[in-house]
C-alpha positions in Angstrom: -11.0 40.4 26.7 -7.6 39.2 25.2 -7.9 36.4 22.8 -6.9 33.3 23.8 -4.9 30.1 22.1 -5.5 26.4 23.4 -2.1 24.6 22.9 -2.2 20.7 23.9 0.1 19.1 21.6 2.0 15.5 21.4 4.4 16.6 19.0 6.4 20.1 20.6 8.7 20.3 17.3 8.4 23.9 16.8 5.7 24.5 19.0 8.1 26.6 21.0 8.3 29.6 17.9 4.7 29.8 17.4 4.0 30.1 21.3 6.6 32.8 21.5 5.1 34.3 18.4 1.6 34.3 19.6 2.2 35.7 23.1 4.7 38.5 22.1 3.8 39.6 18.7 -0.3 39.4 19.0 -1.0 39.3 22.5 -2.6 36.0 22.8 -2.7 34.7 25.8 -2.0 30.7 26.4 -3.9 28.0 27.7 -2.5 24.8 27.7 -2.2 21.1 29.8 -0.1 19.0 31.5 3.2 18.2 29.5 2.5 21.1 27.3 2.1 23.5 29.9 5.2 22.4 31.4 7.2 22.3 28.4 5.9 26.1 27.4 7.0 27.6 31.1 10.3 26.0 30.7 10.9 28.2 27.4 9.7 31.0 29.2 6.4 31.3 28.3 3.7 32.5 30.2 0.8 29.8 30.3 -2.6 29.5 32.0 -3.8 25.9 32.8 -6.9 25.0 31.9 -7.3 23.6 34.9 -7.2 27.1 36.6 -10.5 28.0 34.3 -12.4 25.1 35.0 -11.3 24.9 38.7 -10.9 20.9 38.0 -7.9 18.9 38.1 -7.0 16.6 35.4 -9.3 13.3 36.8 -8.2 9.4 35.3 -4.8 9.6 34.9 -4.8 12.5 32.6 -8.0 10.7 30.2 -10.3 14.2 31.3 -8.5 17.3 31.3 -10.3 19.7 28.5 -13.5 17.9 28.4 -15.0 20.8 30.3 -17.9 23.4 28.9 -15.8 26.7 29.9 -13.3 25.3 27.8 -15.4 24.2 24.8 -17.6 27.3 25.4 -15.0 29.1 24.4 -14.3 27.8 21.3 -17.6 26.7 20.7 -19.4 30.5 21.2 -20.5 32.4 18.3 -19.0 35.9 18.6 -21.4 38.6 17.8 -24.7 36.3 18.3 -26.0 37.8 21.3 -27.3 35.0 23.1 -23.0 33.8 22.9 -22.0 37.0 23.6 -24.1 37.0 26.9 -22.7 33.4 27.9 -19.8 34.0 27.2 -19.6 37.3 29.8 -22.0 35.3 32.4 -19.5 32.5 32.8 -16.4 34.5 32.1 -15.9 32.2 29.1 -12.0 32.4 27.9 -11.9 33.9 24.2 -10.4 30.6 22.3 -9.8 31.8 19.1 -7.1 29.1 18.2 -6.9 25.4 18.6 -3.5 23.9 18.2 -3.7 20.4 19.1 -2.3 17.5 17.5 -3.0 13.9 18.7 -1.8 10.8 20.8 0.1 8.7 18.1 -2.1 5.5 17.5 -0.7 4.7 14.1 3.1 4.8 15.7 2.0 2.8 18.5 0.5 0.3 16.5 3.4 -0.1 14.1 5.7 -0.7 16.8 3.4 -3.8 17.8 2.4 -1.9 20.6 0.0 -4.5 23.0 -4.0 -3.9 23.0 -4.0 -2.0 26.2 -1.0 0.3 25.0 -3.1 0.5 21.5 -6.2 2.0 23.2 -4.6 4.1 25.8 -3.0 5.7 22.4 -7.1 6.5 21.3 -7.2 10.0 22.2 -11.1 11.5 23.2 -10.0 14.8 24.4 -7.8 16.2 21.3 -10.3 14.8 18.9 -13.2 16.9 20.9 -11.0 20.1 20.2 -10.3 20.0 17.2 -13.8 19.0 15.7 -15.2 21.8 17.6 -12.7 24.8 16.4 -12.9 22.7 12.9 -17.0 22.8 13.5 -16.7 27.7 14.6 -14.1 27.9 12.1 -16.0 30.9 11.4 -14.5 32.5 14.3 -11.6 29.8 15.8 -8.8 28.3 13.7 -7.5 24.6 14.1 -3.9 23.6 13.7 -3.2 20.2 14.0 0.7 19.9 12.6 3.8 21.6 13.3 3.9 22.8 9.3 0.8 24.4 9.5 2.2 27.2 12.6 4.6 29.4 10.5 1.2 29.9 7.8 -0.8 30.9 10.9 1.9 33.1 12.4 2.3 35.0 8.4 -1.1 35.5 8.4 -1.7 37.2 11.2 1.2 39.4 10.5 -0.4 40.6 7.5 -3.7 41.0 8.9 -5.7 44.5 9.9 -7.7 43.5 12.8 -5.1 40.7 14.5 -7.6 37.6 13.6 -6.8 35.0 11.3 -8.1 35.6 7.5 -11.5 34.2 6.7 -9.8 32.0 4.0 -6.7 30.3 6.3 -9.4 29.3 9.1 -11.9 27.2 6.4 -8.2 25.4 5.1 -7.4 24.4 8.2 -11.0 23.8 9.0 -10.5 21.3 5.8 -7.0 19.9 7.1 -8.6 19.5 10.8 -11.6 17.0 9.5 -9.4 15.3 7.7 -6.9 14.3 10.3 -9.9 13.4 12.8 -11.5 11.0 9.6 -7.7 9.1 9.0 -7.6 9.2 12.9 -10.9 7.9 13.3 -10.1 5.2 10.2 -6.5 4.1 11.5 -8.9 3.5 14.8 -11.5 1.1 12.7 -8.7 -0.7 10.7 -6.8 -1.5 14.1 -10.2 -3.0 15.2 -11.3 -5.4 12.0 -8.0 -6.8 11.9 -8.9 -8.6 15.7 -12.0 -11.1 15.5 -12.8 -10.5 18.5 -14.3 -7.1 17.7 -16.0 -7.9 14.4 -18.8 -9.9 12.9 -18.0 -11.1 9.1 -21.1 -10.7 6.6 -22.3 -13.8 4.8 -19.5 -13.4 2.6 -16.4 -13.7 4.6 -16.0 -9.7 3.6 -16.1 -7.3 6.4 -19.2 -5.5 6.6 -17.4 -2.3 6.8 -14.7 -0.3 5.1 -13.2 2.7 6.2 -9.6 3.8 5.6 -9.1 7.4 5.0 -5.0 8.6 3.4 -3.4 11.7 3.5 -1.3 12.7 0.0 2.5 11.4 1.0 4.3 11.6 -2.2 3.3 13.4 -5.6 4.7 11.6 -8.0 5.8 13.1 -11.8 2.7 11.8 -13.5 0.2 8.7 -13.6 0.6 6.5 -16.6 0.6 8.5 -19.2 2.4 12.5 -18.8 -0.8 14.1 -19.3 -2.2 12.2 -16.4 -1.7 13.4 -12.9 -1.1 11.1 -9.7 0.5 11.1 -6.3 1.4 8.5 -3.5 -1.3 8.2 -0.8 -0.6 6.9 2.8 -2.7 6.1 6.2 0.6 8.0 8.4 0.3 12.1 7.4 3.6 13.6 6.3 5.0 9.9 6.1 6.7 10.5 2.1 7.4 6.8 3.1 7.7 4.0 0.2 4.9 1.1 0.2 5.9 -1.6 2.2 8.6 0.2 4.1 10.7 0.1 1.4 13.9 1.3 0.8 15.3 3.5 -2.4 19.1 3.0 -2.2 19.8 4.6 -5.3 18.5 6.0 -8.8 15.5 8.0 -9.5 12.3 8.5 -7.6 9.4 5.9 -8.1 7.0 6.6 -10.5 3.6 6.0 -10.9 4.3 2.8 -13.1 7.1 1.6 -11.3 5.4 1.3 -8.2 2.3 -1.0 -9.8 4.7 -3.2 -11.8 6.9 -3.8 -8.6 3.6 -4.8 -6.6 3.2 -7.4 -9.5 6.7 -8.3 -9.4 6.7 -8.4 -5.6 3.6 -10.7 -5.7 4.7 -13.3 -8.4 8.1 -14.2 -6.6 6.2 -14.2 -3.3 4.6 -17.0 -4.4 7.4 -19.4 -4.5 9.4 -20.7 -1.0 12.4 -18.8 -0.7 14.1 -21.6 1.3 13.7 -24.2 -1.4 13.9 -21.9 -4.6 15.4 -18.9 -5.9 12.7 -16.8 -7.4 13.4 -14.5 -9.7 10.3 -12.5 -12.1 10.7 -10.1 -14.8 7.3 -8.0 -15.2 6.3 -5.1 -17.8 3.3 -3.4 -17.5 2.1 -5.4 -14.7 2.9 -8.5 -16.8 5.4 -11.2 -16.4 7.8 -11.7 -19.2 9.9 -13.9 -17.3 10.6 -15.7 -14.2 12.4 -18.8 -13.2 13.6 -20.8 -10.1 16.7 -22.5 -9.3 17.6 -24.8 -6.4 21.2 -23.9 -7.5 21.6 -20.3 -7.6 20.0 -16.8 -8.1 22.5 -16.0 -10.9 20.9 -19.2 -12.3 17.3 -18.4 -11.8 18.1 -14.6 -13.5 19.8 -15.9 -16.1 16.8 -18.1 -16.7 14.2 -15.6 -16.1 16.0 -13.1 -18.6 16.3 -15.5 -21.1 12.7 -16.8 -21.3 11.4 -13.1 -23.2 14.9 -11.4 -23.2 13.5 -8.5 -25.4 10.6 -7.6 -23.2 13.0 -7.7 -20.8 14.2 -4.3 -21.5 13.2 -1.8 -19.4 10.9 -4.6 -16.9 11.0 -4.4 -13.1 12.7 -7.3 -11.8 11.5 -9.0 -8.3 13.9 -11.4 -6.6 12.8 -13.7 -3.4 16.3 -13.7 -2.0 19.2 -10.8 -1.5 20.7 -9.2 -4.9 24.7 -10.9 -4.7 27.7 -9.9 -6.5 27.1 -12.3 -9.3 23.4 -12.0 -10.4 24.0 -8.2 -10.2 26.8 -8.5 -13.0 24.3 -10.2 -15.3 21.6 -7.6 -14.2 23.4 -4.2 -15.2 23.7 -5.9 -18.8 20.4 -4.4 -20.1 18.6 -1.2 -19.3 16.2 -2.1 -16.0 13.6 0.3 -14.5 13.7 -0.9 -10.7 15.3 -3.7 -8.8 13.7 -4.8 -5.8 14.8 -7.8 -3.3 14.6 -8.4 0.2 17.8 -7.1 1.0 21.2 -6.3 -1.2 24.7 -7.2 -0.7 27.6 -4.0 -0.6 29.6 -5.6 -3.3 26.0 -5.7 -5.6 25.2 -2.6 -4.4 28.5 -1.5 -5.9 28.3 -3.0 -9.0 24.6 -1.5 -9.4 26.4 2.2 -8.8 27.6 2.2 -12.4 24.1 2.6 -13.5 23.3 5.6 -11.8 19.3 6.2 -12.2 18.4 2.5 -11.9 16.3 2.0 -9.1 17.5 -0.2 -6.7 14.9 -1.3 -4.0 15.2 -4.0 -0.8 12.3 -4.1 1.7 13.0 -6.4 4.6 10.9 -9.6 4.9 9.7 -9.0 1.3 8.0 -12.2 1.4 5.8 -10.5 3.9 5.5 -7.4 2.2 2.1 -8.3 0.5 -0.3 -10.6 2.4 -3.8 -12.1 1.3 -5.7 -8.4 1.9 -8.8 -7.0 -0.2 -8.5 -5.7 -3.8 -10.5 -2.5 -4.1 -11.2 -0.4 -6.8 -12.6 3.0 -6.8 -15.7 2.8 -9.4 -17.0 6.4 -8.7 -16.5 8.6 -5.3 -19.3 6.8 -3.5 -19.1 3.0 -4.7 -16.4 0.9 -4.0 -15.6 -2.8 -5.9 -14.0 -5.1 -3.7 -12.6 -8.5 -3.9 -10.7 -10.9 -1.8 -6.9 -11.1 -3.2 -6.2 -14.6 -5.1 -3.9 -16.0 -3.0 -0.8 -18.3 -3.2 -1.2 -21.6 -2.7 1.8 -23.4 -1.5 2.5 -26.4 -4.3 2.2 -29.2 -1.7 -1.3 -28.0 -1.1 -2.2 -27.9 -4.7 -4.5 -30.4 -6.0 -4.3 -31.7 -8.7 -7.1 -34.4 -11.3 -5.3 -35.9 -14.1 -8.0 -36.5 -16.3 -5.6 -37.6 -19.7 -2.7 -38.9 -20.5 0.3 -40.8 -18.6 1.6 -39.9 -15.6 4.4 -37.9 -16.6 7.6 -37.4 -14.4 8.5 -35.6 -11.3 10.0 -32.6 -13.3 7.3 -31.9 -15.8 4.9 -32.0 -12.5 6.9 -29.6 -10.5 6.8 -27.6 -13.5 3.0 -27.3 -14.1 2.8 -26.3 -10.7 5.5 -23.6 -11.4 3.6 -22.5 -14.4 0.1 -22.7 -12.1 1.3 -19.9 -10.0 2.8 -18.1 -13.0 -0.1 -17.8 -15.1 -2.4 -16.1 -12.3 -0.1 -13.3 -12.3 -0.6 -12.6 -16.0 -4.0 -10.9 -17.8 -6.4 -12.6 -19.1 -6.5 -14.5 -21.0 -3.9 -15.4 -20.0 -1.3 -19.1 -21.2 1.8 -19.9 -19.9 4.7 -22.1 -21.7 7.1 -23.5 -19.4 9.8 -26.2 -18.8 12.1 -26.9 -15.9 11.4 -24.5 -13.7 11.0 -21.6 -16.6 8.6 -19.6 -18.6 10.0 -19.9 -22.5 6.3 -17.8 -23.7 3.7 -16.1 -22.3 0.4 -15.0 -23.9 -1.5 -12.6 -21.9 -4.5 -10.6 -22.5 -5.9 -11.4 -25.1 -10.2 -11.3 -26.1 -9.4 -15.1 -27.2 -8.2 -17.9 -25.3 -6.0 -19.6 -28.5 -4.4 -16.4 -29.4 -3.1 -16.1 -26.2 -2.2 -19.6 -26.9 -0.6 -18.6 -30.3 1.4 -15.9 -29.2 2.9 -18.1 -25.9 3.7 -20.9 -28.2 5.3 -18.7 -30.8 7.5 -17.5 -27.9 8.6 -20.7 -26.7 9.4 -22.2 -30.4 12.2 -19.2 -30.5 14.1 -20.6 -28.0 16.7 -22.9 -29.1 17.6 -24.2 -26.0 13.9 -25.2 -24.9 12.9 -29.1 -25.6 9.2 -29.1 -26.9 9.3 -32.6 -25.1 9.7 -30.6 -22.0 6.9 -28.4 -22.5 4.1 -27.8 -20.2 1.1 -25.5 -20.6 -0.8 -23.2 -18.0 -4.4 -22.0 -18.9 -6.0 -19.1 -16.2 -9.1 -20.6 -17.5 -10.6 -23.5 -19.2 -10.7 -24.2 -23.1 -14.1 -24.3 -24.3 -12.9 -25.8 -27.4 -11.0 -28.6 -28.3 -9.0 -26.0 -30.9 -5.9 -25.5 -28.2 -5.6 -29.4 -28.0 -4.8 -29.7 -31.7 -2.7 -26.4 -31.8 -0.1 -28.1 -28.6 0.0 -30.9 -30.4 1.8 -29.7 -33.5 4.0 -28.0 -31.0 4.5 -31.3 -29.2 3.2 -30.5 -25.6 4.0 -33.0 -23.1 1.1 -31.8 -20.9 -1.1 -29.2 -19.6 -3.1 -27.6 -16.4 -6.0 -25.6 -16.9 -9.1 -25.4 -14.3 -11.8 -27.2 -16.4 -15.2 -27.0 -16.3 -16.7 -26.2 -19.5 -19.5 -27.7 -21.3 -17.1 -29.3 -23.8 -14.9 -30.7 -20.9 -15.4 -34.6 -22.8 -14.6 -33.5 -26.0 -10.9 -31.5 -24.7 -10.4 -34.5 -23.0 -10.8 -36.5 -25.4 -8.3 -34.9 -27.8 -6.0 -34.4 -25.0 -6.2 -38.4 -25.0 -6.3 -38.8 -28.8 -2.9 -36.3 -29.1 -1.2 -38.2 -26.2 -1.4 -34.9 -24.0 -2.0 -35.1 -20.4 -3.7 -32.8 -19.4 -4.3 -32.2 -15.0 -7.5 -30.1 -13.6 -7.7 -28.0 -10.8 -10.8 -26.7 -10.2 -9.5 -23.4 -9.6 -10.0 -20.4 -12.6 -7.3 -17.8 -11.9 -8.8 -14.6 -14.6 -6.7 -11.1 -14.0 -8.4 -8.6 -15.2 
């Protein structure tokens, strides 16, 4: 009996080769479906449908065509077991002894906002059957399931002695095969928990499943540090697409770092409403060192951001909320910057960016989309997952706010504590934030104590010439268990500060808040990064 190979494929780039290949070179014979079929006999390849083995006719508009036992009997038999090798002659069984099949495009269908019905018309049963059961007799039947994996098939039988596939190509693509089905499978289950109607939520608001399942887009140089390896993973196989959809328009590839300081960046300007502000953060090492709005300008709120930690500014990733123009560009090619991302970039900046060839310039199109409230997950070992629900931006107006010391204090030095509220969640804890009109003048982040951090952000701001402590506002991630901060923003003349509250020495802080003519606003809401 000549061996056979199953061919029922979405994607036909190249499948035309490997056909020819198969039939003329090794003397398979072909067995193949529908559009497939047709597609094969119009290159002049000799096909067989499966429908002329099963003596059935595709049934449900094409939803069962291989879901047949001759066909999966045929992949499925064990050659040389006896008990097989008598089925397989009884019921004149075809000789399946490769599987190409790739599948209906779900992900693309669901990208392109494809409707529910389209979505699950795009679940294919069939191909997923085929492959899991050459995957499952790999011992005897190889799987391809891409168009890169055909020339590797076609080399190896060229170089075998007995016209088979090696031993050691058919458990790879046994691998490659049950891992396409689990991202297929996952893409499936995502879809699904993202429509209420499909889902219960556990107690805690969390779903009470995960699954998600990436194929390896991008390797990237290294991870953090050189000796550390790392790569770019995606849901969409053979994507090599950005996060985000993003676009590189010029300088050198993204690295490991680049890519988690621009999230950081991305999600500190995406806190701010690009209608009413420019936004414009500076971040290093997933910190911000500056950022600043402006209801003027974006060369204003740059100019601002860069001046508020100009030397950590070297070498940060900078996020703006609104398109790069010709103007903030000229002030941005002034220092050395790793990456530039925006929503979108005008020719003229773009042009003026050219003369600094391996900076990274990035724009992804409804940025202020890019990154929505989604889970935080961190991989603790291969079989435990921590997960978290994102902290989210809150909108100003819908911050609220107890003064709990102090005057009222004017309508600038409020709007600025709010700017500083959604600055300081951004930054490590411990994290402080020093800020006046719209701009941080010191940040302390990370620290083990609350008043270093303190120290360091008020050392910061007391370099900057420009900045009136009587404009000063404070930002706290956290409460100050100690009534030590108080005294130390008092020497430095703080007008006021916002910090969630709630510790056991809440009187006493107020208190000196009151005594130092600080106020000082809760909101009830700690903001720790770890």
């Amino acid at each position: 009996m000549k061996p056979s190979a199953l061919i029922s494929v979405c994607d036909k780039s190249h499948i035309t080769p490997f056909a020819k290949a198969l039939t003329t070179e090794f003397a398979f014979d072909i067995i193949s479906t529908g559009g497939t079929a047709k597609h094969l006999r119009s290159q002049t390849i000799p096909v067989t449908e499966v429908s002329d083995i099963t003596d059935f006719q595709e049934i449900l508009g094409g939803r069962v065509k291989t879901l047949h036992p001759l066909i999966h009997g045929g992949i499925l038999a064990q050659r040389g077991k006896k008990a097989d090798d008598n089925t397989m002659h009884e019921h004149a069984l075809p000789d399946i002894r490769i599987v190409c099949v790739n599948l209906y495009p779900f992900s693309d269908v669901v990208a392109k906002g494809g409707s529910l019905e389209e979505v699950i018309e795009n679940i294919d049963i069939g191909g997923v059957a085929l492959i899991r059961a050459a995957a499952k007799n790999h011992e005897h039947v190889a799987i391809t399931t891409t168009p890169e994996q055909y020339e590797r098939v076609v080399q190896d039988l060229r170089t075998s002695s007995n016209g088979m596939i090696s031993a050691a190509l058919r458990r790879q693509l046994a691998y490659q095969a049950f891992a396409t089905t689990a991202a297929y499978d996952s893409a499936i289950t995502q879809y699904f928990s993202n429509n209420t109607a499909y889902i219960s939520q556990a107690e805690n608001n969390l779903p009470p499943h995960l699954s998600f399942n990436m194929y390896q887009s991008t390797p990237l140089r290294y991870g953090e540090n050189p000796h550390q390896k790392a790569a770019l993973y995606t849901v969409t196989p053979h994507s090599h697409s950005l996060p985000y959809k993003a676009r590189l328009h010029q300088g050198k590839e993204l690295s490991y770092n680049n890519l988690h300081d621009m999230r950081a960046a991305i999600q500190l300007v995406n806190c701010y409403d690009k209608d009413l502000y420019a936004a414009v953060g500076i971040v290093k090492h997933a910190n911000p060192c500056g950022c600043a709005l402006s209801k003027k300008s974006l060369e204003e709120a740059y100019i601002k951001a860069y001046q508020a930690d100009s030397i950590s500014a070297f070498g940060g990733i900078i996020a703006l909320n609104r398109p790069l123009d010709a103007q903030t560009a000229k002030h941005i090619i002034g220092i050395f910057t790793e990456v530039i991302v925006a929503p979108d970039i005008s020719p003229q900046a773009l042009d003026i960016m050219s003369q600094k060839k391996n900076l990274r310039v990035v724009t992804i199109e409804n940025m202020h989309e890019a990154l929505p409230n989604m889970l935080e997950i961190y991989m603790m070992d291969k079989e435990t997952l921590l997960v978290q629900e994102q902290d989210p931006c809150i909108a100003s107006s819908h911050i609220s706010l107890q003064k709990v010391s102090g005057e009222d204090i004017a309508q600038q030095h409020y709007d600025t504590l709010l700017f500083a509220w959604q600055v300081v969640k951004h930054v490590k804890s411990n994290a402080i934030v020093v800020a006046s009109n719209g701009q941080t003048l010191g940040i302390g982040a990370g620290q083990m104590n609350r008043i270093d951090s303190l120290k360091i952000a008020l050392d910061k701001a007391s370099e900057k010439d420009f900045a009136n402590p009587a404009d000063w506002v404070v930002a706290s991630d956290a409460f100050f268990p100690f009534t030590d901060a108080i005294e130390l923003m008092q020497q430095y003349g703080v007008k006021a500060v916002i910090q969630p509250g709630g510790a056991m020495r809440d009187t006493q802080v107020i208190k000196a808040a009151q005594k130092s003519n600080i106020s000082m606003y809760f909101t009830g809401q700690r903001h720790f990064k770890h």
